[in-house]
C-alpha positions as CSV (number, residue, x, y, z in Angstrom):
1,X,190.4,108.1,76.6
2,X,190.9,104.6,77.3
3,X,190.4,102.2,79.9
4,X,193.8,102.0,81.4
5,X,193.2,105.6,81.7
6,X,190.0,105.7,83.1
7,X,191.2,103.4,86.2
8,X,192.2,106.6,88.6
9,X,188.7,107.6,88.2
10,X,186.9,104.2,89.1
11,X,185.9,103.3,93.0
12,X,187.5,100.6,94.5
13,X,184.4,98.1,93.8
14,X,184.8,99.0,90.1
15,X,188.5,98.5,90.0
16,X,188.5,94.9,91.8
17,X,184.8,93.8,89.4
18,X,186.7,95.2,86.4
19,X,190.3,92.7,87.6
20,X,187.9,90.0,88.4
21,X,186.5,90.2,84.5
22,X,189.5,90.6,83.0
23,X,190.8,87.3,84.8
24,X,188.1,85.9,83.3
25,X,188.2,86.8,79.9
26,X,192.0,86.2,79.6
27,X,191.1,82.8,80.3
28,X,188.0,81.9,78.3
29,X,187.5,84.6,76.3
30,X,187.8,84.4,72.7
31,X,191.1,86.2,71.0
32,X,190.1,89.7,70.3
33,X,188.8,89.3,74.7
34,X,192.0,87.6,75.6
35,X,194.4,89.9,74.0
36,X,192.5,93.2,75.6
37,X,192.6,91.7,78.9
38,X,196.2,91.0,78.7
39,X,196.8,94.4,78.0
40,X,195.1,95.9,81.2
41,X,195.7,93.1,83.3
42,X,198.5,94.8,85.2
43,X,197.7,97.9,84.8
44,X,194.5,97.0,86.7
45,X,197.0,94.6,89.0
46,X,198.7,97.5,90.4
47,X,196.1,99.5,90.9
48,X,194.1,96.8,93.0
49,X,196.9,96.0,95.0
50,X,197.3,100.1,96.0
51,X,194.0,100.2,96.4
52,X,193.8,97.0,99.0
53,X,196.9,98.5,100.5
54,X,195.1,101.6,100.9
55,X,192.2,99.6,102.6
56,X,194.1,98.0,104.9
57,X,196.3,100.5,106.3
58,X,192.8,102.8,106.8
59,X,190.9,100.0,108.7
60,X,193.9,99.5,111.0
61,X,194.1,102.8,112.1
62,X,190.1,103.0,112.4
63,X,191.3,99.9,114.5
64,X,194.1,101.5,116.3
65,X,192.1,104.5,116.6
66,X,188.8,102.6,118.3
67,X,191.6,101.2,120.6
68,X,193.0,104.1,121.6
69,X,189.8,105.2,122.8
70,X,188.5,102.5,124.4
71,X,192.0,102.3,126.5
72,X,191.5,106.6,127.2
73,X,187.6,105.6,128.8
């Protein structure tokens, strides 16, 4: 299995630590480094970007939902 596949299965944390590294290793890493992170750079784009979607649409309706009750007392 390899590590494209394995992104469904990480936690948010991992997802976002693992983007961060692979930023970084595209960038200063040496060939062999560069080349892998190219190649799961956007997988690992996309799946950051659902996942912060994700985020924010559940914190606004905690929000919207902390709202609502305040407004009901």
């Amino acid at each position: 299995m390899s590590l494209i596949d394995k992104i469904p299965m990480l936690t948010d944390a991992e997802v976002f630590n693992l983007l961060e590294n692979a930023h970084r290793l595209g960038a200063t890493g040496d060939e062999r480094q560069r080349a892998a992170a190219a190649d799961i750079l956007p997988a690992l784009e996309t799946a950051a970007a659902e996942r912060r979607s994700d985020l924010l649409a559940r914190a606004q309706a905690r929000r919207a939902a902390t709202r609502g009750a305040k407004r009901a007392a």
